[in-house]
N, CA, C and O of each residue as an XYZ file, in Angstrom:
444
protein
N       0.840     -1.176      0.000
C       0.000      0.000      0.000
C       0.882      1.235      0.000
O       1.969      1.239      0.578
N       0.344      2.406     -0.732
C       0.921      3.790     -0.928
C       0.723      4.245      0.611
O      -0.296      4.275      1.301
N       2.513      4.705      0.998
C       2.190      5.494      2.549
C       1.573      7.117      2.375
O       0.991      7.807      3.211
N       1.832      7.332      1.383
C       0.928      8.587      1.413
C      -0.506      8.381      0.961
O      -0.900      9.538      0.812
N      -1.177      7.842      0.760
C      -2.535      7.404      1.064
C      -2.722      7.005      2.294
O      -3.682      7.438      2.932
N      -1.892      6.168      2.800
C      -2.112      5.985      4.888
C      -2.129      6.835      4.804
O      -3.247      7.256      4.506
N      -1.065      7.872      4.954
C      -1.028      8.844      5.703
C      -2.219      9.927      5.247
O      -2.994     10.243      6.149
N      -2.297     10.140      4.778
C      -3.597     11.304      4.084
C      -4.531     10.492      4.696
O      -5.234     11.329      5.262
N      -5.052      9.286      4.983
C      -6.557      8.963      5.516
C      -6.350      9.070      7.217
O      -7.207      9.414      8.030
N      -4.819      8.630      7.510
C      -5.037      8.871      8.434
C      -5.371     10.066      9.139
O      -6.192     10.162     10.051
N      -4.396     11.317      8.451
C      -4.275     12.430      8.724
C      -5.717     13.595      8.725
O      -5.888     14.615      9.392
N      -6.698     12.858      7.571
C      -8.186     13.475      7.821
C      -9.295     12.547      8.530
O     -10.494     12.824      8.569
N      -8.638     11.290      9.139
C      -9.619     10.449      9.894
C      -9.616     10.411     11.632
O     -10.508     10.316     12.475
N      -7.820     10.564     11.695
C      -7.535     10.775     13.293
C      -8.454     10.884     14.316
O      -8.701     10.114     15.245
N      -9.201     12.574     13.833
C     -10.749     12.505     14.882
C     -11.075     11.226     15.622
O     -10.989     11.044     16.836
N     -11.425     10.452     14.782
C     -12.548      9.249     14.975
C     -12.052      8.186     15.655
O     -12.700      7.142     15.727
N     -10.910      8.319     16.202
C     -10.137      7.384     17.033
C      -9.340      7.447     17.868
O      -8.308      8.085     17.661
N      -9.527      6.911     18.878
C      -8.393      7.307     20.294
C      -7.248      7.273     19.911
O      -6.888      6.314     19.228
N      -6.426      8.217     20.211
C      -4.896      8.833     20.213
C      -3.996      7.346     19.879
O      -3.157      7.091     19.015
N      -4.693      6.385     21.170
C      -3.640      5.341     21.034
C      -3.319      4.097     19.901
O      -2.368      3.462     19.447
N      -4.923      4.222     19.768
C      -4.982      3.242     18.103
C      -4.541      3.721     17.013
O      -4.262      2.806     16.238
N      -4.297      4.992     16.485
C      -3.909      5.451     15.252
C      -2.567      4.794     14.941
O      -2.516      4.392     13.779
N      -1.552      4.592     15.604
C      -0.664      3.929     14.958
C      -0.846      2.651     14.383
O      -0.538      2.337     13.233
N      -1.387      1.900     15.280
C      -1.874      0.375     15.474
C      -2.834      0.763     13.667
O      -2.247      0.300     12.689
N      -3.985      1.438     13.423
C      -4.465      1.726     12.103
C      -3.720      1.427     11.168
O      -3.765      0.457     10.412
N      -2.677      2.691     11.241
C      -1.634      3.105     10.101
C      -0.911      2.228     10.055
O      -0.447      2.228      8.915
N      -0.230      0.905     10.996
C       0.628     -0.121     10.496
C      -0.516     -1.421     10.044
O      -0.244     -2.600      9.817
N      -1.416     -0.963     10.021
C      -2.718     -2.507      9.418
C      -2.756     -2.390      8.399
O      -2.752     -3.297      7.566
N      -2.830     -0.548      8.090
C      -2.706      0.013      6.406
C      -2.427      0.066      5.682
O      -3.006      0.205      4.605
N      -0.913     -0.061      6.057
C      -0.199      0.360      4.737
C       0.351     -1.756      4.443
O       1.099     -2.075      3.519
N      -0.150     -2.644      5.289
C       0.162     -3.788      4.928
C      -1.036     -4.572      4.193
O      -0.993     -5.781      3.963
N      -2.322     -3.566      3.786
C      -3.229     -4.313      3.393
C      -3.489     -4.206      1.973
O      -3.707     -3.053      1.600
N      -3.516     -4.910      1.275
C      -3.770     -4.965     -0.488
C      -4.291     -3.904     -1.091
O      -5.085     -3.177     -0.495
N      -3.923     -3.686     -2.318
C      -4.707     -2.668     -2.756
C      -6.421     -2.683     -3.172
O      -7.305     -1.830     -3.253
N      -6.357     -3.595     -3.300
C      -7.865     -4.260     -3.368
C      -8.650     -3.991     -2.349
O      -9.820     -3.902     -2.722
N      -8.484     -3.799     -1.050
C      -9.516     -3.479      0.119
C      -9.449     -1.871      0.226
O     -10.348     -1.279      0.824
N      -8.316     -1.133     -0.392
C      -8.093      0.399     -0.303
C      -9.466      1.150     -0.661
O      -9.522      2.258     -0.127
N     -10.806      0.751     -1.587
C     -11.212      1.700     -1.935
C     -12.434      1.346     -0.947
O     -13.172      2.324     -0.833
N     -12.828      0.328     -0.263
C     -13.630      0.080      0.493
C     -13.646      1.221      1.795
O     -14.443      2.087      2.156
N     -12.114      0.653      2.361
C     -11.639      1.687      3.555
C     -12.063      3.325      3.218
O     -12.735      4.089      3.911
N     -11.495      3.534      2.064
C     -11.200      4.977      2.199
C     -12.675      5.552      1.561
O     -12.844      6.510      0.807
N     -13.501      4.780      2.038
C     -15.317      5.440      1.448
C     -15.992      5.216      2.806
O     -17.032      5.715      3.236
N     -14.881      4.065      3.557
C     -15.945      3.998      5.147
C     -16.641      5.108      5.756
O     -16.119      6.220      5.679
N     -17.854      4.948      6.410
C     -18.285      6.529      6.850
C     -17.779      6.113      8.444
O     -18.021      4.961      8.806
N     -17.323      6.719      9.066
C     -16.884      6.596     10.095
C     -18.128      7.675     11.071
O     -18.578      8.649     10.468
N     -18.637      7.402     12.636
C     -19.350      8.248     13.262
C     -18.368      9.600     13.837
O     -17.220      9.406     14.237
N     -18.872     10.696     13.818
C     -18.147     12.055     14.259
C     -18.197     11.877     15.903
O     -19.324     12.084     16.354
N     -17.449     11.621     16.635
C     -17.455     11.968     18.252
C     -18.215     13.164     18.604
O     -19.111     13.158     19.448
N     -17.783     14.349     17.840
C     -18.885     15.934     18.600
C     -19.938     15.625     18.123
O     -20.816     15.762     18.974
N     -20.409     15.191     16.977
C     -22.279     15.118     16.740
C     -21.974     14.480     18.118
O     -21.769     15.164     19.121
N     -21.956     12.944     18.104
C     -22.353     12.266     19.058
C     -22.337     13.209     20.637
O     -23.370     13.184     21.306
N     -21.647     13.664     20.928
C     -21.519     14.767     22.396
C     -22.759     14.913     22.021
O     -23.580     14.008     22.167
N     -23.095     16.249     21.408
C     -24.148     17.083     21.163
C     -25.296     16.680     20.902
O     -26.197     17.427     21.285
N     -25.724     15.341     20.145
C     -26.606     14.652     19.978
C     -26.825     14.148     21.664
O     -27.904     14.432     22.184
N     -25.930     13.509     22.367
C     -26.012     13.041     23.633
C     -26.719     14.490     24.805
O     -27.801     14.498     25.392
N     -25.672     15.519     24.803
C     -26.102     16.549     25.777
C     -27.784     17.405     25.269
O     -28.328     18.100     26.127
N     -28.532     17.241     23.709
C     -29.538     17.333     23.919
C     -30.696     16.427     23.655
O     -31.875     16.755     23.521
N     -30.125     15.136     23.599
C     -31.385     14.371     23.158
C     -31.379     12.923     24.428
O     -32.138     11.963     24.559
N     -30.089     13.387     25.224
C     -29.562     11.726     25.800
C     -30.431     10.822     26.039
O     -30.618      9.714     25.537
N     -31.081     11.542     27.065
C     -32.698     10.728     27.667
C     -33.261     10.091     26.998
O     -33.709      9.034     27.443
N     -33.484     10.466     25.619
C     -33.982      9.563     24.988
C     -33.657      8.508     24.219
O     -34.421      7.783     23.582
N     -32.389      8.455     24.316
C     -31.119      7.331     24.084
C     -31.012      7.158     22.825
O     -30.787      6.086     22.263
N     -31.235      8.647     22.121
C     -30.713      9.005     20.401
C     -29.545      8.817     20.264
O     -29.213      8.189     19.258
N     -28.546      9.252     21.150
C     -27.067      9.038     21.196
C     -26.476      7.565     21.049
O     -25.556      7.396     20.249
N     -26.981      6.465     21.809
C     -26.351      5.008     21.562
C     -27.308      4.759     20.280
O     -26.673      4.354     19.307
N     -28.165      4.854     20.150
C     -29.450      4.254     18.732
C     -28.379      4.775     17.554
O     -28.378      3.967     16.625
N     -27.571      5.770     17.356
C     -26.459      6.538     16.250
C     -25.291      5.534     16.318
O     -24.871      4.637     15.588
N     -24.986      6.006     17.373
C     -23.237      4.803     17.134
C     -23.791      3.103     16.800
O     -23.064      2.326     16.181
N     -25.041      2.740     17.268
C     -25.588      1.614     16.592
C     -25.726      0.233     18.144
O     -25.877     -0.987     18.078
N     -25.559      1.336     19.606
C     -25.858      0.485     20.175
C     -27.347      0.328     20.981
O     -27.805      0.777     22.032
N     -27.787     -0.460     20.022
C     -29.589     -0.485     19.908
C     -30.055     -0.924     21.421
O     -31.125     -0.427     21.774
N     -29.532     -1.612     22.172
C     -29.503     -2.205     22.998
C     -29.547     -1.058     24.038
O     -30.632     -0.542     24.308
N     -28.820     -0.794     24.415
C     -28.418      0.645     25.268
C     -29.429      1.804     24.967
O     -29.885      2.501     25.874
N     -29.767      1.982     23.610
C     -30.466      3.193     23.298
C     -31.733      2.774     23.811
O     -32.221      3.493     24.683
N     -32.471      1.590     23.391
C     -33.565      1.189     24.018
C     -33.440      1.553     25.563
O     -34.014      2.562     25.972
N     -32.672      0.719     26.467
C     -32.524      1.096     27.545
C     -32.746      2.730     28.552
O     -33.531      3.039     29.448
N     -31.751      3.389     27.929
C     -32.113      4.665     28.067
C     -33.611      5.161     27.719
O     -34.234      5.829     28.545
N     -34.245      4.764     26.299
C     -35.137      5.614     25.837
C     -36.597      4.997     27.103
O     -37.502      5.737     27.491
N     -36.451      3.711     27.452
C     -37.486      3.351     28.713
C     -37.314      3.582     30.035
O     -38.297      3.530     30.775
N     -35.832      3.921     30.626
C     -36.068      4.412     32.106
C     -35.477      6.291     31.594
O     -34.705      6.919     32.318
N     -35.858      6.680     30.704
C     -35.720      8.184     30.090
C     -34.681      8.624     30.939
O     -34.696      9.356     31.929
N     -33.239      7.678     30.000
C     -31.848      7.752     30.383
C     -31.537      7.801     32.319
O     -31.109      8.693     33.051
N     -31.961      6.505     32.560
C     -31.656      6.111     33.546
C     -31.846      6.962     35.171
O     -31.133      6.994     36.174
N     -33.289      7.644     34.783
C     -33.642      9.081     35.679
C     -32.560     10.477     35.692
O     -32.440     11.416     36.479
N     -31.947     10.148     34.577
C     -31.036     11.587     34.177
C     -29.801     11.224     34.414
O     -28.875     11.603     33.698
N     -29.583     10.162     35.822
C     -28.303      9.507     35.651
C     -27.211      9.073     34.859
O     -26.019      9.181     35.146
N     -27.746      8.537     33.768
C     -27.261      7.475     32.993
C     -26.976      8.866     31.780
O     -25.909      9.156     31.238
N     -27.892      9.321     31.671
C     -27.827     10.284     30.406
C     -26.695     11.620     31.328
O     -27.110     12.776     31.406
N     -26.086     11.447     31.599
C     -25.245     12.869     32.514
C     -24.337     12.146     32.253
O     -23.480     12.621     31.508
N     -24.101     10.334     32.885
C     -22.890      9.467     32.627
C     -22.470      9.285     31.625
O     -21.361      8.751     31.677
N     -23.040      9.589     30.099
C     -23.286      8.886     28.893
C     -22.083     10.470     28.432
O     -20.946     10.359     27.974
N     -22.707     11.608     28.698
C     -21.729     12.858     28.190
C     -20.353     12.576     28.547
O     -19.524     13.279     27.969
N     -19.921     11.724     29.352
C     -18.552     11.563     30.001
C     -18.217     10.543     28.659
O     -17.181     10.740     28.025
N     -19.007      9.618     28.330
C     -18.561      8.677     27.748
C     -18.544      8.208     26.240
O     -17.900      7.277     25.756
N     -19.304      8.974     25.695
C     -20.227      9.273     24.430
C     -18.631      8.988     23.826
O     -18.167      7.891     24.135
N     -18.091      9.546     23.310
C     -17.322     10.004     22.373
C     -16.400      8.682     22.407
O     -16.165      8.152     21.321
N     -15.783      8.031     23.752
C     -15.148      6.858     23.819
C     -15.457      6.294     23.014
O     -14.799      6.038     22.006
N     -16.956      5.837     23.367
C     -17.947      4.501     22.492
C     -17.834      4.893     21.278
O     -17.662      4.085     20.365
N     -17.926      6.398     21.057
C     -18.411      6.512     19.483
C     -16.744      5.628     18.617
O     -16.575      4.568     18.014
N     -15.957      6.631     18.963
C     -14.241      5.942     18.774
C     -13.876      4.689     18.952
O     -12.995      4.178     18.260
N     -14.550      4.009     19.959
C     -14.444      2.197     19.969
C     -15.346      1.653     18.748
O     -15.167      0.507     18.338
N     -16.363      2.534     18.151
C     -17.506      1.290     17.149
C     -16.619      1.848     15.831
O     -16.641      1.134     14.828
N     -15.699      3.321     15.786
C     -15.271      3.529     14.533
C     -14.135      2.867     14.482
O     -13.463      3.137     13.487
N     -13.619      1.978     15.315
C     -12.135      1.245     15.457
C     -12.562     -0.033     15.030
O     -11.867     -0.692     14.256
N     -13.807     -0.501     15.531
C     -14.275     -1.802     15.306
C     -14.535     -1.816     13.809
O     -13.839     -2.468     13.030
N     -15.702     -0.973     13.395
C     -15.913     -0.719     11.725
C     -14.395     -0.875     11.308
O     -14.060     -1.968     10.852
N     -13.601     -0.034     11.407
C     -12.193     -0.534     10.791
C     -11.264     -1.915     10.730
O     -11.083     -2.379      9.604
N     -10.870     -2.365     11.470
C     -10.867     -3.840     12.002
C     -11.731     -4.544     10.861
O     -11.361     -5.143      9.851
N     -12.855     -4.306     11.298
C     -14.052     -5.578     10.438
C     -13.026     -5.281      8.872
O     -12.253     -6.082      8.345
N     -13.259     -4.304      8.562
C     -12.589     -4.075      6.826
C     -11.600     -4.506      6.499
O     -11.366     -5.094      5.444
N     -10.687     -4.208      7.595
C      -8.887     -4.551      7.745
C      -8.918     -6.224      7.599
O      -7.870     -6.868      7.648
């Protein structure tokens, strides 16, 4: 694989992933065929700040996990209307983690 294509996806994708995985990315990358390159570089990856902002005004109703795709959780929230405010206050601390763990996973799956 072309390192300046890693590097250019990495360099406009970074956002979407904790500090510590980006290397771990960029050495999966540049060892993977050219054949999987155009898949990767069309992935839609989730934005961490929607997700905040989606979380700090909709949390309660567990719009925020139903987005990153954890249906399970969003249900949850949307029936005890984010955990009596609890859960939805805990979720702003955490939002952005999760969002960055399902865009690491989406990657992985491709890789």
């Amino acid at each position: 694989m072309d390192s300046q294509k890693v590097d250019m996806f990495i360099m406009t994708n970074n956002k979407f992933f904790e500090g510590h995985n980006v290397n771990l990315i960029r050495e999966r990358l540049v060892s993977i065929e050219d054949a999987k390159w155009p898949m990767i570089s069309t992935v839609q990856l989730k934005d961490p700040t929607t997700s905040l902002i989606v979380s700090i005004l909709a949390g309660s109703l567990g719009i925020d996990r139903f987005m990153i795709g954890d249906v399970g959780l969003g249900v949850g929230k949307l029936l005890t209307c984010g955990g009596l405010g609890i859960w939805t206050i805990i979720d702003w601390f955490l939002i952005q983690g999760a969002t960055r763990e399902k865009n690491l996973a989406k990657i992985e799956q491709l890789l």
